[in-house]
Biopython code that builds the backbone (N, CA, C, O; Angstrom):
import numpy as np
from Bio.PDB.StructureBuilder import StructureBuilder

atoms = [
    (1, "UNK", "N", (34.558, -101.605, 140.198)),
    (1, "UNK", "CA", (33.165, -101.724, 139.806)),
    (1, "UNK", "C", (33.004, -101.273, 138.350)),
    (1, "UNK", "O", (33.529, -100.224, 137.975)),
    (2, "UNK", "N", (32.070, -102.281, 137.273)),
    (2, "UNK", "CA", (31.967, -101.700, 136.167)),
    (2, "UNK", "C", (30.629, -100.921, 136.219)),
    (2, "UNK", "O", (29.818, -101.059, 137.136)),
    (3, "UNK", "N", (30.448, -100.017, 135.067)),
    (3, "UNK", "CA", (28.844, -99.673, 134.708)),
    (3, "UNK", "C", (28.108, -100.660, 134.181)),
    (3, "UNK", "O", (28.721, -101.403, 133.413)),
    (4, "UNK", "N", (26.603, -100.963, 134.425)),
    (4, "UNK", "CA", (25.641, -101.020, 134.171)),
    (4, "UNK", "C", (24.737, -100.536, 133.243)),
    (4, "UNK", "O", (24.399, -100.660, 132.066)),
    (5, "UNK", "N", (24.459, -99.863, 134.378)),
    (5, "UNK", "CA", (23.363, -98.477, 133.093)),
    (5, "UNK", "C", (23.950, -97.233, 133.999)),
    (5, "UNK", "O", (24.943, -97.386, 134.710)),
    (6, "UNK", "N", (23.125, -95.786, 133.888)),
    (6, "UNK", "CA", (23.060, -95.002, 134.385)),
    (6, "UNK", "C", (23.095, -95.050, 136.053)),
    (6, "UNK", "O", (23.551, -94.239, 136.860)),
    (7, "UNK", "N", (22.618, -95.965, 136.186)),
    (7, "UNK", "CA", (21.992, -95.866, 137.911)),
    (7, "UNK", "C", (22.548, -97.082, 138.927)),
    (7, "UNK", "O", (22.239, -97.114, 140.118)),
    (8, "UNK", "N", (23.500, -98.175, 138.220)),
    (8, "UNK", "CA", (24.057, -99.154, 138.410)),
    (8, "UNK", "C", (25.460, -99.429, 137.926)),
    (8, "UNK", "O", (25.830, -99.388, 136.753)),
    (9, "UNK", "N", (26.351, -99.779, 139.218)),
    (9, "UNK", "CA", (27.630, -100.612, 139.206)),
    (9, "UNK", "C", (27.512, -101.651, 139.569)),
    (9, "UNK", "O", (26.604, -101.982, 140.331)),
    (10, "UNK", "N", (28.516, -102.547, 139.062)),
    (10, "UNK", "CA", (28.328, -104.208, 139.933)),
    (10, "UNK", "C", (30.187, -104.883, 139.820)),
    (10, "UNK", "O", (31.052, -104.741, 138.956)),
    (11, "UNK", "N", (30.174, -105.256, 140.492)),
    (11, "UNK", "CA", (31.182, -106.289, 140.247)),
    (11, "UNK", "C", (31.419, -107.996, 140.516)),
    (11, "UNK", "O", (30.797, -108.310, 141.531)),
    (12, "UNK", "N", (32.023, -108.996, 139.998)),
    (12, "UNK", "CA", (31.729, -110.149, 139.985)),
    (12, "UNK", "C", (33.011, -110.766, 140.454)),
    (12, "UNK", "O", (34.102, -110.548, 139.929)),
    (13, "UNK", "N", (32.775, -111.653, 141.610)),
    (13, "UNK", "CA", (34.139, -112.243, 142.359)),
    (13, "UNK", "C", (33.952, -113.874, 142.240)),
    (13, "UNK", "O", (33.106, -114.541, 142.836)),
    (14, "UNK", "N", (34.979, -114.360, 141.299)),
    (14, "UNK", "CA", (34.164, -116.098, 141.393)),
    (14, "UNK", "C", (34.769, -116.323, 142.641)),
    (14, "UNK", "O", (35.477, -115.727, 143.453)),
    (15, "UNK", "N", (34.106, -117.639, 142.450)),
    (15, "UNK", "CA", (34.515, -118.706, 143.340)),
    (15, "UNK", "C", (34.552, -120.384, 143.093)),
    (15, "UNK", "O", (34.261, -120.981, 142.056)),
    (16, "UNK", "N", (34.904, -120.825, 144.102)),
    (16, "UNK", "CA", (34.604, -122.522, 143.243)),
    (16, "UNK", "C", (33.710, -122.671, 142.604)),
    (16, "UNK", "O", (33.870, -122.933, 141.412)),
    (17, "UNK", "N", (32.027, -122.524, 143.331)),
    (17, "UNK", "CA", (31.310, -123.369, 142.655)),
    (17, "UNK", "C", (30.218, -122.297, 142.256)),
    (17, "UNK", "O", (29.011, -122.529, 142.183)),
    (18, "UNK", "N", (30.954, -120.856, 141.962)),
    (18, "UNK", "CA", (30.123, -120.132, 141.406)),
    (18, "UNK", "C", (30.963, -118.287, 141.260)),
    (18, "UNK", "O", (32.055, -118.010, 140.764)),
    (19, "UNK", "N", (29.876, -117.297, 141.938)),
    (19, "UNK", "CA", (30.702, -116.429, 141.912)),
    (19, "UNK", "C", (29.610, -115.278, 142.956)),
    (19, "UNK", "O", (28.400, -115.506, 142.945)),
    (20, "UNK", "N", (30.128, -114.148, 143.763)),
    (20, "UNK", "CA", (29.224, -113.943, 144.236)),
    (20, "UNK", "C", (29.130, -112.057, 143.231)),
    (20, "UNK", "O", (30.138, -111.532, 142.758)),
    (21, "UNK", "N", (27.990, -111.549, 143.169)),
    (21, "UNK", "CA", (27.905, -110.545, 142.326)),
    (21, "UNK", "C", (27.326, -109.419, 143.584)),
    (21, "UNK", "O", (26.331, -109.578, 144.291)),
    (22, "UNK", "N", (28.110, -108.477, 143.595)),
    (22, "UNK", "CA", (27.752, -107.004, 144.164)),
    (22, "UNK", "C", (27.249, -105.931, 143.311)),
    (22, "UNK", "O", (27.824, -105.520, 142.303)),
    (23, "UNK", "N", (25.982, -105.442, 143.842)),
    (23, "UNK", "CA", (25.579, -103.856, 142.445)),
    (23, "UNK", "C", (25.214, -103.110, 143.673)),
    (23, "UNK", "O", (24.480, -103.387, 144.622)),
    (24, "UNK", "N", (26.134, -101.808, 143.296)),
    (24, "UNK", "CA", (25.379, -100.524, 143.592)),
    (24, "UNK", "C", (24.476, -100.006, 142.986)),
    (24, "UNK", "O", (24.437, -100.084, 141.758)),
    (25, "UNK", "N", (23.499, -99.329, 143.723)),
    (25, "UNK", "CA", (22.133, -98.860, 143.052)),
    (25, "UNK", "C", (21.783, -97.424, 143.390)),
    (25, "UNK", "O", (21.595, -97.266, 144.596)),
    (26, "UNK", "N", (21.681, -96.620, 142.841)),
    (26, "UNK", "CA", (21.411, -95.108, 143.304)),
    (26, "UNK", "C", (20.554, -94.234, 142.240)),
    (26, "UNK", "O", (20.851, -94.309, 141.048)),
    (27, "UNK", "N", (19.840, -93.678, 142.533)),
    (27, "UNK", "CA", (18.677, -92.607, 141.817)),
    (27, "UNK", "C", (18.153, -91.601, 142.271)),
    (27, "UNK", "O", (17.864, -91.760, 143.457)),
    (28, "UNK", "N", (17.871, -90.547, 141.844)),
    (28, "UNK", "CA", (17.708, -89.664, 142.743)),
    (28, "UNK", "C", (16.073, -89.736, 143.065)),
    (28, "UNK", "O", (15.432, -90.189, 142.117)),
    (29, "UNK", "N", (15.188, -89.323, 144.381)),
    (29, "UNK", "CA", (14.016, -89.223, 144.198)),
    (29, "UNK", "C", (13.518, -88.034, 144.999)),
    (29, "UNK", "O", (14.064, -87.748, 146.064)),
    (30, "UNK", "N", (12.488, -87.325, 144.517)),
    (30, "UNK", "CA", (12.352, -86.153, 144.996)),
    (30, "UNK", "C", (11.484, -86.635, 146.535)),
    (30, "UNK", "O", (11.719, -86.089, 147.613)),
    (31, "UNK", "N", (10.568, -87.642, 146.365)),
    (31, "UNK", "CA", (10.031, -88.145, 147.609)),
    (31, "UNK", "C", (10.452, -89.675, 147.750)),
    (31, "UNK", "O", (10.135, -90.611, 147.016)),
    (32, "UNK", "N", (11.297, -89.678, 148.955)),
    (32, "UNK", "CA", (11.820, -91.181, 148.930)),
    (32, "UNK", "C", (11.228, -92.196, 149.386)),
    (32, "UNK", "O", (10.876, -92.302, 150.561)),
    (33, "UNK", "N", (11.061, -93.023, 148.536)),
    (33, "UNK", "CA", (10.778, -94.527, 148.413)),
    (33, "UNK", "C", (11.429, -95.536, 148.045)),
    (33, "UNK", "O", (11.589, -95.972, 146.905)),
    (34, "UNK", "N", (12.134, -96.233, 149.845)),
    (34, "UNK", "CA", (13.408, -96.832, 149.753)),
    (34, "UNK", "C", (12.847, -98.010, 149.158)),
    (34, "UNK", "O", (13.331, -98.636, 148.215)),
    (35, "UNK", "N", (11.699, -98.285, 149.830)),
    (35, "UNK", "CA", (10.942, -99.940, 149.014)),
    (35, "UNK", "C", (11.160, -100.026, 147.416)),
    (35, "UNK", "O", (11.676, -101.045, 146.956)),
    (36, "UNK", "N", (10.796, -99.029, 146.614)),
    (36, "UNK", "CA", (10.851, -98.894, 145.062)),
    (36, "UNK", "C", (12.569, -98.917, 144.725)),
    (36, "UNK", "O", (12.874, -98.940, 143.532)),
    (37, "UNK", "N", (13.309, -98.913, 145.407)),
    (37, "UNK", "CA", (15.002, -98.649, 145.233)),
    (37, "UNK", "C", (15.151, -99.915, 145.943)),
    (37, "UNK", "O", (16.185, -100.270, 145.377)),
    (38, "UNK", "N", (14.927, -100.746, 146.658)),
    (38, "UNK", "CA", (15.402, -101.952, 146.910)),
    (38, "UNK", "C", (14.428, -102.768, 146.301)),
    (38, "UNK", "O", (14.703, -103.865, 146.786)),
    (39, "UNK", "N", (13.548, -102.926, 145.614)),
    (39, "UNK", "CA", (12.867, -103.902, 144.980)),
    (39, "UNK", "C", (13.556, -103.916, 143.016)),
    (39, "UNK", "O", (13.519, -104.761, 142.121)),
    (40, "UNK", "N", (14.137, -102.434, 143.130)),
    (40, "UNK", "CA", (14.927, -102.117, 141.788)),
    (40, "UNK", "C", (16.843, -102.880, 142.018)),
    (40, "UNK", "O", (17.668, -103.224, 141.172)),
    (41, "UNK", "N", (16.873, -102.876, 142.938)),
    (41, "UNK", "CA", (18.468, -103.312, 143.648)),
    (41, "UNK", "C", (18.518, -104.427, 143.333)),
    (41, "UNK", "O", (19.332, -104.819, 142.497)),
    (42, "UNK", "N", (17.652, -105.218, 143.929)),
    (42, "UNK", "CA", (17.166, -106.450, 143.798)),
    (42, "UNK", "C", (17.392, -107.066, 142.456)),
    (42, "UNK", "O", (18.220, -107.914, 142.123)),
    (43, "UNK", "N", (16.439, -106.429, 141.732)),
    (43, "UNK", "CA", (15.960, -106.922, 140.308)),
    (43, "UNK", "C", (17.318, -106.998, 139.666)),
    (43, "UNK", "O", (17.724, -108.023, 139.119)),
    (44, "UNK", "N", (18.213, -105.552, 139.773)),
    (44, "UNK", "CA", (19.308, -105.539, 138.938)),
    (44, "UNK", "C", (20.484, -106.766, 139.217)),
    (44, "UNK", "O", (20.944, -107.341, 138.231)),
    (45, "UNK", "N", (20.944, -107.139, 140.573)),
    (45, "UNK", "CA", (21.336, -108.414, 141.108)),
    (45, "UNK", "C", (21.084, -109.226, 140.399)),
    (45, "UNK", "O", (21.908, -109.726, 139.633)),
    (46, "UNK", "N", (19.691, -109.611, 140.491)),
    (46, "UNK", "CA", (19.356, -110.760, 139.618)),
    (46, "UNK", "C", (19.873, -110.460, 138.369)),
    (46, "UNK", "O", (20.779, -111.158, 137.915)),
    (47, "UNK", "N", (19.409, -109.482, 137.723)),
    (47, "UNK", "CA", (19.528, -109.439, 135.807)),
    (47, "UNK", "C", (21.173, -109.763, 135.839)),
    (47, "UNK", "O", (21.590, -110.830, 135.389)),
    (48, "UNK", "N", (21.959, -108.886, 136.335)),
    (48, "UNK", "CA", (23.253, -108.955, 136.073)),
    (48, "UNK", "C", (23.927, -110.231, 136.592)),
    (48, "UNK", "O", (24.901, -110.599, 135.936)),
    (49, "UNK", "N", (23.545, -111.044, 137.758)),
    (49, "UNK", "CA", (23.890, -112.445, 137.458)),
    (49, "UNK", "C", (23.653, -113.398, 136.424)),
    (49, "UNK", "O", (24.446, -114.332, 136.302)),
    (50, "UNK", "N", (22.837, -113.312, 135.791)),
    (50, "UNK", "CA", (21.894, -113.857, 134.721)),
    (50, "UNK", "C", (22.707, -113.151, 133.574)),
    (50, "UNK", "O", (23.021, -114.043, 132.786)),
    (51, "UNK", "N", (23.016, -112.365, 133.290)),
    (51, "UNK", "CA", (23.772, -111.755, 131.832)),
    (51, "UNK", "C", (25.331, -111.794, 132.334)),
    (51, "UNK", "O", (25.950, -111.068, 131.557)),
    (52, "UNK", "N", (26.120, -112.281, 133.202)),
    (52, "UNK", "CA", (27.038, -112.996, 133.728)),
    (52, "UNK", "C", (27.286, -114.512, 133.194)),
    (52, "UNK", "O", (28.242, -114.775, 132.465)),
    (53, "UNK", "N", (26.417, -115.410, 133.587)),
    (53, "UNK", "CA", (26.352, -116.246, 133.018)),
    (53, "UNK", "C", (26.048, -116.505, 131.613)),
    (53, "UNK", "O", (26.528, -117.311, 130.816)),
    (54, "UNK", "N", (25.179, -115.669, 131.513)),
    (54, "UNK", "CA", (24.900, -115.972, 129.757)),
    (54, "UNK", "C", (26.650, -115.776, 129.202)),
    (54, "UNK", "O", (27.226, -116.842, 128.987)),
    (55, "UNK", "N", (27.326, -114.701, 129.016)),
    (55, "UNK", "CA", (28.703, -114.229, 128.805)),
    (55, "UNK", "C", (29.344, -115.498, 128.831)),
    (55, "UNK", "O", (29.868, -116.024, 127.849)),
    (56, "UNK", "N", (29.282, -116.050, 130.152)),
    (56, "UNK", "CA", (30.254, -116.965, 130.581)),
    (56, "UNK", "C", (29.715, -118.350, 129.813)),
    (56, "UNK", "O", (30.210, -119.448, 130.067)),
    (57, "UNK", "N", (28.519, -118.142, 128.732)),
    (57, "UNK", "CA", (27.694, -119.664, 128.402)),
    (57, "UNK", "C", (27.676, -121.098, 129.573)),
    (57, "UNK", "O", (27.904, -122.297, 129.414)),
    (58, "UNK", "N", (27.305, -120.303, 130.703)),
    (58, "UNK", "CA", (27.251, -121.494, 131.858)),
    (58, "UNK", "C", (25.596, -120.589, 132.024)),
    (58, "UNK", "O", (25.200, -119.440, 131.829)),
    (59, "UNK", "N", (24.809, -122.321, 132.648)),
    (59, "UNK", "CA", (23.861, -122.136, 133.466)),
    (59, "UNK", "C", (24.179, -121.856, 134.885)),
    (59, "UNK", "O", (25.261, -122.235, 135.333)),
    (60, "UNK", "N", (22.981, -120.966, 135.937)),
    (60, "UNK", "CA", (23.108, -120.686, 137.280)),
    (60, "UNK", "C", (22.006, -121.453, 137.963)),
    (60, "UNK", "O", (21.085, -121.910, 137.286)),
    (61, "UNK", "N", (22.055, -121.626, 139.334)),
    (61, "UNK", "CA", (20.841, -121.817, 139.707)),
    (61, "UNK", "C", (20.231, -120.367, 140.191)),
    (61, "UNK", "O", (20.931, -119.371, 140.376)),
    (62, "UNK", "N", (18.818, -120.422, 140.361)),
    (62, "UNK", "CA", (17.876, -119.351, 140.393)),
    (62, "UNK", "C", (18.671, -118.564, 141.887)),
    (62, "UNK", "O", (19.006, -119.040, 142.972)),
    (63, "UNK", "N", (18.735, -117.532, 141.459)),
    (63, "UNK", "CA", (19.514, -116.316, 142.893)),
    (63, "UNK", "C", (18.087, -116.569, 144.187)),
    (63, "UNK", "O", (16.878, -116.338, 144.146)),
    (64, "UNK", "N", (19.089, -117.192, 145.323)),
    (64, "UNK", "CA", (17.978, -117.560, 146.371)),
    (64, "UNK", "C", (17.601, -115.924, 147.273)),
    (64, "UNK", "O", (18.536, -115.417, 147.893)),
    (65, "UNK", "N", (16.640, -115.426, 147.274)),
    (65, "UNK", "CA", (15.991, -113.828, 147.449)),
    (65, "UNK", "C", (16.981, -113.580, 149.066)),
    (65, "UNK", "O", (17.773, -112.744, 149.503)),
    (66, "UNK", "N", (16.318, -114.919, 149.560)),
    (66, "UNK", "CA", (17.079, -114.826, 151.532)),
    (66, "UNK", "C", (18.193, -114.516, 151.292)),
    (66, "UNK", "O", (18.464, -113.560, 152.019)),
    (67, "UNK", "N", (19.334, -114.875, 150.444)),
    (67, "UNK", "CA", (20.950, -114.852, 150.594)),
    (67, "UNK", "C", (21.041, -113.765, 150.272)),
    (67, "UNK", "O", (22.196, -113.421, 150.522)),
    (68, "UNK", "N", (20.320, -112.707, 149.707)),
    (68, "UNK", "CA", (21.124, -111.337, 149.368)),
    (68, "UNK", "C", (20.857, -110.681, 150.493)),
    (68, "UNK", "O", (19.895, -110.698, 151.261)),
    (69, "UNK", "N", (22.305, -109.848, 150.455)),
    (69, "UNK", "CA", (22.714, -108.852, 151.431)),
    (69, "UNK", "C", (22.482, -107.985, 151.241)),
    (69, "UNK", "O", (22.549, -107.914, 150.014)),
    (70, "UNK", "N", (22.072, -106.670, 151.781)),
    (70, "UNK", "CA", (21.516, -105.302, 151.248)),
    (70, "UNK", "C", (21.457, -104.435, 152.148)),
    (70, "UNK", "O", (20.788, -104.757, 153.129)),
    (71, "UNK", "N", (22.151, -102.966, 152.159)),
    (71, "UNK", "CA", (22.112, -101.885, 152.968)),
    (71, "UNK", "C", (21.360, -100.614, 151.594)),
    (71, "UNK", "O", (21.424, -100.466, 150.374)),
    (72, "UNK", "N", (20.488, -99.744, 153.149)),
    (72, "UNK", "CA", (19.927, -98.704, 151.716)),
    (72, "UNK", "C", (20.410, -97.303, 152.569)),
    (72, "UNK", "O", (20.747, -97.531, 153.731)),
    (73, "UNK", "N", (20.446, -96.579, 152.343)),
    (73, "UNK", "CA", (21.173, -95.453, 152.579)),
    (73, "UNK", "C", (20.200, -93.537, 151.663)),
    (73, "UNK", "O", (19.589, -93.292, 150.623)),
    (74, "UNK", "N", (20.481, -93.034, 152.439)),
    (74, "UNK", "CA", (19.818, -91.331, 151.320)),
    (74, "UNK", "C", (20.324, -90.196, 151.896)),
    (74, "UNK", "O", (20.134, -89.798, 153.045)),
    (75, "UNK", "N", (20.980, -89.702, 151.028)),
    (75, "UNK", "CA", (21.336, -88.457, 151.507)),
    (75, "UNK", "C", (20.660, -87.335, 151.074)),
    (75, "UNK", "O", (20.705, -86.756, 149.989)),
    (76, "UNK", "N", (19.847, -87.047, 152.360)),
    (76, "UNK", "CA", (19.009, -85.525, 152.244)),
    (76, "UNK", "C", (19.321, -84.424, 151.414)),
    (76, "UNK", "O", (18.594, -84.286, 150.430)),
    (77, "UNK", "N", (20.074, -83.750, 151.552)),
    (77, "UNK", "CA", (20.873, -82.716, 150.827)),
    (77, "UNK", "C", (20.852, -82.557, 149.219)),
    (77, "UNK", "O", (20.788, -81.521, 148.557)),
    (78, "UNK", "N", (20.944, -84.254, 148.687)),
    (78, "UNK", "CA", (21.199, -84.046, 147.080)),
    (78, "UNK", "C", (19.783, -85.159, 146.190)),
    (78, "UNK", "O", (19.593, -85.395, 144.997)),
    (79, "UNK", "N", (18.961, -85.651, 147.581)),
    (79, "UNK", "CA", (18.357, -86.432, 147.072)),
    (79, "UNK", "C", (18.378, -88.054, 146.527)),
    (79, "UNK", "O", (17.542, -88.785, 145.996)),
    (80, "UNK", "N", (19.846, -88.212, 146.971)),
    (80, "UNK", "CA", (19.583, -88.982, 146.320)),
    (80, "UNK", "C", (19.502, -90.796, 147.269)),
    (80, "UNK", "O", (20.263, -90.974, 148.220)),
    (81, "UNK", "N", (18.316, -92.167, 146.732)),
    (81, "UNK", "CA", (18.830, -92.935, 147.513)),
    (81, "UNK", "C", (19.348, -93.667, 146.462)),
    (81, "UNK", "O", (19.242, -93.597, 145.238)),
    (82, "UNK", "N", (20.394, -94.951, 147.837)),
    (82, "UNK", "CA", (21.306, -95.911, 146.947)),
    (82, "UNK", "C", (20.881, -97.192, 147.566)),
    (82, "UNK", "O", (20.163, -97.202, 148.566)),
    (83, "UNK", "N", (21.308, -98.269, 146.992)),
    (83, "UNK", "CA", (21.364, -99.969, 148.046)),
    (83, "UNK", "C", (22.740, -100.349, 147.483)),
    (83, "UNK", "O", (23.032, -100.157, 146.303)),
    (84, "UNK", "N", (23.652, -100.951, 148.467)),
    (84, "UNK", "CA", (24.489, -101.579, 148.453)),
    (84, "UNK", "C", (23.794, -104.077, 147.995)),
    (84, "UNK", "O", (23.670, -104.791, 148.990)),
    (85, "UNK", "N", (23.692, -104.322, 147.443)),
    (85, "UNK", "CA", (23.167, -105.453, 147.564)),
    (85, "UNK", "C", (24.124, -106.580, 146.932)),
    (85, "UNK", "O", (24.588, -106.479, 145.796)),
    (86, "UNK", "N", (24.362, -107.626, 147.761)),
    (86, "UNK", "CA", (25.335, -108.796, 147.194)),
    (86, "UNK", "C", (24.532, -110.186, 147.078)),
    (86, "UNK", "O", (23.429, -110.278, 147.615)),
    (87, "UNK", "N", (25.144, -111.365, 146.309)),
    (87, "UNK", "CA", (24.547, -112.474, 146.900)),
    (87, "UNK", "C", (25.494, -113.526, 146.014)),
    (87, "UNK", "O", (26.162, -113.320, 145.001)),
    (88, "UNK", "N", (25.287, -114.713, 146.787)),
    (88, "UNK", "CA", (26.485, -115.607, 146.146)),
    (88, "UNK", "C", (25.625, -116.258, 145.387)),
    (88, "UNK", "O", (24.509, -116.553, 145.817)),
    (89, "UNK", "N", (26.162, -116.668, 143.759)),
    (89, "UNK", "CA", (25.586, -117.291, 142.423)),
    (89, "UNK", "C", (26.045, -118.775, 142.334)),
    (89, "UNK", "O", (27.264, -118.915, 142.432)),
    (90, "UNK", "N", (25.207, -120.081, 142.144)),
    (90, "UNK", "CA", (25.861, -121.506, 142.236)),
    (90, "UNK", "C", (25.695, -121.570, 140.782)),
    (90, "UNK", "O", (24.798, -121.055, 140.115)),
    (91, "UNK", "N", (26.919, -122.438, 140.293)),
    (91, "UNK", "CA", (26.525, -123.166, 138.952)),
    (91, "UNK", "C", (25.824, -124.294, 138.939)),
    (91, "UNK", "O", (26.000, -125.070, 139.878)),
    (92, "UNK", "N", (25.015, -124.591, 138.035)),
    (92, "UNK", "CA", (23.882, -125.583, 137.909)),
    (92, "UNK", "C", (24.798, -127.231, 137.671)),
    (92, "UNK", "O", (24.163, -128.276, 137.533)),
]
sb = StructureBuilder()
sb.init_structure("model")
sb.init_model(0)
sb.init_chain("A")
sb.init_seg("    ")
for serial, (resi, resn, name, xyz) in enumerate(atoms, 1):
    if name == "N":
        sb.init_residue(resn, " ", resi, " ")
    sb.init_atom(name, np.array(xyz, "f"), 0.0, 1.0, " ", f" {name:<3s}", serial, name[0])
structure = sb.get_structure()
């Protein structure tokens, strides 16, 4: 997994007719709000498929919301939550 930013890993696995992109997501929150951490999981998926392709100077088609996969997870103790989230990317 590479870095992101601070709060994000991802990694990118092609495939024939595209590639599918995984990001970990984790932040700490003092009152948890898994909705605000998977609507952020989300977003980053998208961005980082999208700056994937740009790199690669290929167009994608738009990341379909249904196909991503996503587990959210928090551990009491340190605060902190994470989302595991994947989804497979088509070339245009």
């Amino acid at each position: 997994m590479a870095a992101y930013d601070k709060d994000t890993e991802y990694a990118v696995e092609d495939t024939g007719d595209g590639f599918i992109v995984t990001v970990n997501y984790s932040r700490y929150q003092f009152i948890p709000e898994s909705s605000a951490v998977a609507t952020a999981c989300k977003s980053a998926l998208t961005t980082i498929a999208w700056d994937v392709a740009d790199r690669r100077r290929k167009k994608i088609e738009p990341v379909n919301e249904q196909r991503i996969r996503f587990s959210m997870g928090r551990n009491g103790v340190t605060g902190i939550t994470s989302c595991q989230a994947s989804a497979p990317v088509k070339w245009k």
